[in-house]
Structure formats: structure tokens, C-alpha cells
Backbone as a chain_set.jsonl record, in Angstrom:
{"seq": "XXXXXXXXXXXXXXXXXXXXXXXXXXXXXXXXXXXXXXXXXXXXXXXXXXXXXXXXXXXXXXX", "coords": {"N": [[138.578, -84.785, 17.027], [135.54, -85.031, 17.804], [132.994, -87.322, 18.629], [129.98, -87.287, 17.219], [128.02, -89.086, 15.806], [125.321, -91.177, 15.671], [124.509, -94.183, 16.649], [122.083, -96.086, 14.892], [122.052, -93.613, 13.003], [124.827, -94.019, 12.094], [124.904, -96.864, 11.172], [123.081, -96.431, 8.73], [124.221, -94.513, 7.129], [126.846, -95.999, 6.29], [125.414, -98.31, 4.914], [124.001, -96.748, 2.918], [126.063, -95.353, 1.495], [127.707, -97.011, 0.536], [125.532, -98.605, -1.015], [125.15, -96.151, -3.345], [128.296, -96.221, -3.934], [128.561, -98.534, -4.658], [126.414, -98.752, -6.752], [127.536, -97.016, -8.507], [130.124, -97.623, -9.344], [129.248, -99.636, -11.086], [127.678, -99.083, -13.148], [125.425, -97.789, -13.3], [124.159, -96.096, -12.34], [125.604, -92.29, -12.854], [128.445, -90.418, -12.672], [127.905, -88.96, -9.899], [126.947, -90.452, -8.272], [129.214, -91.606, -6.967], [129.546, -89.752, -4.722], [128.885, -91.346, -2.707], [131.093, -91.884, -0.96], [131.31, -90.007, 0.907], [129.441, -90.23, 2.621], [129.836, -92.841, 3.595], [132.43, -92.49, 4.805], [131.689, -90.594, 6.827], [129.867, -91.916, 8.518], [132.064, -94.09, 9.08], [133.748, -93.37, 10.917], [132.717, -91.603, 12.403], [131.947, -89.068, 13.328], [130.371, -86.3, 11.878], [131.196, -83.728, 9.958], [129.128, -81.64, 9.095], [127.231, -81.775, 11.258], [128.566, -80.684, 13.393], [128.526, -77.85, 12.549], [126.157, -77.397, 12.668], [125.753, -77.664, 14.933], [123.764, -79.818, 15.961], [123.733, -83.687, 17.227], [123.369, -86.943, 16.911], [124.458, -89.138, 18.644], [124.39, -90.996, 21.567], [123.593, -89.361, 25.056], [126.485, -89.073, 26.906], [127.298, -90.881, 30.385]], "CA": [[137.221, -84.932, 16.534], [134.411, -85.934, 19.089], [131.692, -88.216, 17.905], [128.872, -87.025, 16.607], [126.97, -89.562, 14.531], [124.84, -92.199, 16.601], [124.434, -96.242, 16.123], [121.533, -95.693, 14.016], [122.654, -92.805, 11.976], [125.925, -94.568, 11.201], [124.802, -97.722, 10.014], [122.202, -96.067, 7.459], [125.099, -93.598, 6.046], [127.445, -96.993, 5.494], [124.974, -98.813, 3.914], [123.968, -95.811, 1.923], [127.304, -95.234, 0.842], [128.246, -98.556, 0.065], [124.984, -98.515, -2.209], [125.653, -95.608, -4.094], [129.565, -96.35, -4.716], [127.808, -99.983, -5.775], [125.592, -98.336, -8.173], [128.349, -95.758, -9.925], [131.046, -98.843, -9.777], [128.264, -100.237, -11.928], [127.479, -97.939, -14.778], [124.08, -97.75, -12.838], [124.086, -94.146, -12.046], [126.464, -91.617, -12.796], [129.559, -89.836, -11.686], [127.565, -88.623, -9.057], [127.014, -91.944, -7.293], [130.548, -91.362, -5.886], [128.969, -88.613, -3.436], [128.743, -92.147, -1.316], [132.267, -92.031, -0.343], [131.348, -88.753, 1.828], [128.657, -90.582, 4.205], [130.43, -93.739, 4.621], [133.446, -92.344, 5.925], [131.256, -90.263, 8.231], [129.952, -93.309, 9.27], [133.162, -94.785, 9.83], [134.715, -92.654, 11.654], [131.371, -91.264, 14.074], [132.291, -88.018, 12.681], [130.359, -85.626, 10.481], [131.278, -81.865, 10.524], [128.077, -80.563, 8.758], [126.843, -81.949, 12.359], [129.388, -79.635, 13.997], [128.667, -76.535, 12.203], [124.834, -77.126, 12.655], [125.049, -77.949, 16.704], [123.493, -81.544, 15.684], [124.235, -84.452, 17.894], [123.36, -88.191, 17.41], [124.998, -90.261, 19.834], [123.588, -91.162, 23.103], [124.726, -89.172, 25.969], [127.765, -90.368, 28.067], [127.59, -90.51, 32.015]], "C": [[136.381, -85.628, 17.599], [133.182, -86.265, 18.113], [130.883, -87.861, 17.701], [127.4, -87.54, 16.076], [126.882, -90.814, 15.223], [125.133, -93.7, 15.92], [123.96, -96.098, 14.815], [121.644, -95.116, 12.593], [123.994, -93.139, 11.16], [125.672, -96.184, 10.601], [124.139, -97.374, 8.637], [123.211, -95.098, 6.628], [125.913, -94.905, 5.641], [126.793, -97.629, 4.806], [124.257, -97.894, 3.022], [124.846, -95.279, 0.942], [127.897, -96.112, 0.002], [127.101, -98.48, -1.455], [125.416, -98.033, -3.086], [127.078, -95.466, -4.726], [129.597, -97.549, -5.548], [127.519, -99.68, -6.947], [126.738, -97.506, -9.269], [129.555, -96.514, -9.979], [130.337, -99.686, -10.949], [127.804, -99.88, -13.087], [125.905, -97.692, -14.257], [123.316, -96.268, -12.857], [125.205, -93.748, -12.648], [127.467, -91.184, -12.145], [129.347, -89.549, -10.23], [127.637, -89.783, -7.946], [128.296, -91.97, -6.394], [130.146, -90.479, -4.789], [128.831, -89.954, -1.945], [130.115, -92.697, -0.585], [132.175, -90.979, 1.274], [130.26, -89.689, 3.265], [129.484, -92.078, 4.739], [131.821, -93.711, 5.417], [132.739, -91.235, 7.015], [131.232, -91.267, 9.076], [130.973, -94.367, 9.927], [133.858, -94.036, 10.716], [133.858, -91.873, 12.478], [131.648, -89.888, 13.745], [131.79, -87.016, 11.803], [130.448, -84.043, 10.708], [130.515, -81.124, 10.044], [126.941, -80.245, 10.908], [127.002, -80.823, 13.412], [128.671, -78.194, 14.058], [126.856, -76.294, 13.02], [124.466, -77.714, 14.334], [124.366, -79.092, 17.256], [124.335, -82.856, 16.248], [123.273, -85.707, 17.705], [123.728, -89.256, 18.005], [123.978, -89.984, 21.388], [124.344, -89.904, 24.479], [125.12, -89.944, 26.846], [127.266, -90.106, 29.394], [128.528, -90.182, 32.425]], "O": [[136.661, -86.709, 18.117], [132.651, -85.649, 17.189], [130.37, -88.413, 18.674], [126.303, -86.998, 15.94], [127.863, -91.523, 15.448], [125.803, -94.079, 14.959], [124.665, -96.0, 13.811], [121.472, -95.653, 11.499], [124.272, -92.758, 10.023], [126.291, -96.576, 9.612], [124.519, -97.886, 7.584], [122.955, -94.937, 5.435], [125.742, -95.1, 4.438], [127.35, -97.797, 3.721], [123.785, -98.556, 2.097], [124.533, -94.848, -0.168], [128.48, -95.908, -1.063], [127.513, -98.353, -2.609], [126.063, -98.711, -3.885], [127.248, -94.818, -5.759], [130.21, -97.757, -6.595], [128.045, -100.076, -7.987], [126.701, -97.46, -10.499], [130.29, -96.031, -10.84], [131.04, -100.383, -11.681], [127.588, -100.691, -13.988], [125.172, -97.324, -15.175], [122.296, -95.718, -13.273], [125.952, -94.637, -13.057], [127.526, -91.498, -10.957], [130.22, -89.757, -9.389], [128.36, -89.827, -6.951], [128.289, -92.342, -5.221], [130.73, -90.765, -3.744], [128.73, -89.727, -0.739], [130.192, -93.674, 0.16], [132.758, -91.163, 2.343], [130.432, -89.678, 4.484], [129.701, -92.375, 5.914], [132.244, -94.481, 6.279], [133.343, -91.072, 8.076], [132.002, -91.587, 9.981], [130.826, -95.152, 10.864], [134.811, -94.624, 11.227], [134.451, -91.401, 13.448], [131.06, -89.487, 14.75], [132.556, -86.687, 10.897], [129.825, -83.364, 11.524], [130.714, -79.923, 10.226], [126.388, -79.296, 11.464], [126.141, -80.228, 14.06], [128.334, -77.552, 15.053], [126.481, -75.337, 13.697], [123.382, -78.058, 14.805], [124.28, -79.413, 18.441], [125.462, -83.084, 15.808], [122.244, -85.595, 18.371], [123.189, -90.338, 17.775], [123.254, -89.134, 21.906], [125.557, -89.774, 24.638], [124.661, -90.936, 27.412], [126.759, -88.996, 29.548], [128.626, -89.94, 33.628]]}, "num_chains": 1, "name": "protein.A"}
């Protein structure tokens, strides 16, 4: 897997994720609220393969 998903872009999917598994650990939202398992392991792991498919690159380039 090569990196994909910038500084930026991966802190806002973990703390997006984190929210929404907050909120549906919570009775806040619904079942759905689990959908924030999917961005924060992008985020953890620099990784997202919709990125892939769609030719989409946030990271910096390397030298």
C-alpha cells in the first residue's frame, strides 16, 4: 500500500471518525454512526483506496 492521504487529510478523517463512533457509542445517532470506523483507519494507516481507484493523491511529494 503506498500512502495516499496527506497530514491534513488524515487528521480531519481521525477526528471525524472518532466523532462519529463517539456519537453511535452514545445512542446519539444511529447504527450508522459506525461508518466512522472506515475514515479513521484510513487515517491511520495513510491509506485510502477510493483515493487509488480515483487517481487522488494527498501527501506532499517526496524528493
Amino acid at each position: 500500500m503506498k500512502t495516499n492521504v496527506g497530514s491534513l487529510d488524515r487528521i480531519l478523517r481521525i477526528v471525524a471518525g472518532l466523532v462519529l463512533i463517539a456519537l453511535a457509542a452514545t445512542g446519539i445517532v444511529g447504527v450508522w454512526g459506525w461508518i466512522g470506523v472506515i475514515p479513521l483507519l484510513t487515517g491511520i494507516f495513510r491509506f485510502c483506496p477510493a483515493y487509488t481507484l480515483l487517481g487522488m493523491n494527498t501527501c506532499p511529494m517526496k524528493k
